[in-house]
C-alpha positions, -999 to +999 in steps of 0.1 A: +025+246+517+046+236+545+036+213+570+061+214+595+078+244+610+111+252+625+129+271+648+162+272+670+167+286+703+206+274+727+206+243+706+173+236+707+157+227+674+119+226+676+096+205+650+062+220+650+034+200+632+019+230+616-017+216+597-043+230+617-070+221+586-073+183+592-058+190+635-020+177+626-036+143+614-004+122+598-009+126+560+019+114+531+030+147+533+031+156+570+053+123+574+075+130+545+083+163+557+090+154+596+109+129+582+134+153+561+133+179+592+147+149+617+171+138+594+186+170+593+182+180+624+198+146+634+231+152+615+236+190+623+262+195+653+251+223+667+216+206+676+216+191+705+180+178+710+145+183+692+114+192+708+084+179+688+054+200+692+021+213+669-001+245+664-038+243+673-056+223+699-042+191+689-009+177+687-021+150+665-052+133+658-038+102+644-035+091+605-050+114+580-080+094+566-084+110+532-047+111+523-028+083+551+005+076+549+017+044+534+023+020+567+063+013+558+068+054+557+048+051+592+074+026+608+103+049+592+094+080+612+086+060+644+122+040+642+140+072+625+128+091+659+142+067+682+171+062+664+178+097+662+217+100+681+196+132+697+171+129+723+134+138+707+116+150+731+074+157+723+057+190+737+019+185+736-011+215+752-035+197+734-054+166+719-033+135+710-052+103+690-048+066+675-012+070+654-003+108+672+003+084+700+029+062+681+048+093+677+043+103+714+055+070+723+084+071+703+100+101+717+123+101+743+107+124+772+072+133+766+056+163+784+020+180+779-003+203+794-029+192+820-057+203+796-043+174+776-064+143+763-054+111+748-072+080+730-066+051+710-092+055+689-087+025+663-110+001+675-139+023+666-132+031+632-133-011+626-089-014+626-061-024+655-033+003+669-011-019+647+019-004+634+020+019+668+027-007+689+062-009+680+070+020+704+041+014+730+045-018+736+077-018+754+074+011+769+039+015+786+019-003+813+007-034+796-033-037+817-037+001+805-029-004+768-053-036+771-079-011+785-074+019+764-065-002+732-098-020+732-125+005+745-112+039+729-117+058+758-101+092+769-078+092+791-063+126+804-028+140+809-020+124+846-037+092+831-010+091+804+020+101+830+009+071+851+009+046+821+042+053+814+029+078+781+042+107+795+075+119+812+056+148+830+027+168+832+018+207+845-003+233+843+026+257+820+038+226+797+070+252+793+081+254+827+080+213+833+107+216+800+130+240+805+143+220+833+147+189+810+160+212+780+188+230+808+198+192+813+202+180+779+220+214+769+246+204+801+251+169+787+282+159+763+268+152+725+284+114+723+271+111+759+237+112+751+240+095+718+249+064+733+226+069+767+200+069+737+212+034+722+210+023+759+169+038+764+163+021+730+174-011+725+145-030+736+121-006+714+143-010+686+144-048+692+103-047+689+109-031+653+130-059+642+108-090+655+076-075+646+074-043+625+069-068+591+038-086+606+022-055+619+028-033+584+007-060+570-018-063+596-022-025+593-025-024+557-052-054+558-074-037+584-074-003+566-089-024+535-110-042+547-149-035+544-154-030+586-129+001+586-146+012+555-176+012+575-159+029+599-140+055+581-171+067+564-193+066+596-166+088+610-161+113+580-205+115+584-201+119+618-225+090+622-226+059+646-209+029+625-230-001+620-221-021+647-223+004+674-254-008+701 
């Protein structure tokens, strides 16, 4: 079955996260397979930038619980996207949660639908927005993240644009992009290759102090008996034990 489908419009190459079953949640296979799709899209010349987008109502709802990826394959797709010598740009009309943030985060421009909804939704399945933090970090408003990061709240589409989430936001998520897409299609290949190593150096610079640490601290937390709690009061759709 294939996860991720593909299609080319005026050098456009669009990445849609195609696993409506479990609502685009980041399994082994979903990140294998985005990760073979940028790679190619990254070397063929007659690509010019990739939109990033999903079927359903969600554009991601963070790692895949009963199949999750291994946490080094996790920080490979987050660096492979920003190091990318094409702009990735992520299309969202719906739902975006805990690690389907990372990969928001991580892409160039990011534009979604007003309908849109976000949260980090770690904290309440007993782990940390660990390995995640690589791109968010540097890149949005720190007093949000501490908010969002530790209550788990929803936040909605003009919330994210504020934080610094989100490039833009609209009713018609299509007409906010074509403008963006008319740009990048106007702008010289090696000119935006190297405007990219410019946008990324400090994100990439996050990788290299600190992806290590937070691999590990990711992989602890998902092992440890709290986010087993957690994980099963979530796949019961129960309360966890320590909720009052």
């Amino acid at each position: 079955m294939t996860l991720i489908g593909r299609a080319r419009a005026r050098g456009i190459e669009t990445l849609t996260l195609d696993s409506p079953h479990n609502r685009n949640a980041l399994s082994a296979a979903l990140v294998g397979e985005l990760a073979t799709a940028l790679a190619e899209g990254g070397k063929d010349g007659d690509v010019r930038a990739i939109v990033l987008t999903h079927t359903g109502n969600a554009f991601s709802a963070g790692a895949d619980l009963k199949d999750p990826p291994d946490p080094h394959a996790l920080v490979g797709l987050l660096r492979q996207i920003i190091e990318l010598p094409k702009p990735v740009l992520a299309r969202v009309t719906g739902h975006v949660r805990a690690g389907g943030l990372g990969l928001l985060a991580a892409c160039d421009i990011g534009v979604a639908a007003n309908e849109s909804s976000f949260a980090f939704t770690e904290v309440r399945i007993g782990v940390a927005p660990a390995v995640i933090s690589l791109p968010l970090l540097p890149r949005t408003d720190p007093r949000a993240l501490a908010r969002y990061y530790l209550t788990g709240e929803r936040f909605d589409a003009a919330e994210a644009a504020r934080i610094g989430l989100l490039t833009a936001t609209g009713d018609a998520v299509d007409d906010v992009l074509e403008p963006i897409l008319d740009g990048l299609r106007k702008a010289a290949p090696e000119g935006l290759a190297e405007t990219k190593q410019l946008l990324t150096a400090r994100v990439l610079e996050a990788f290299d102090r600190d992806a290590a640490d937070l691999t590990a601290l990711s992989a602890r937390l998902f092992a440890s008996a709290q986010a087993r709690e957690g994980i099963t009061a979530f796949l019961e759709r129960r309360d966890p034990a320590w909720a009052l």
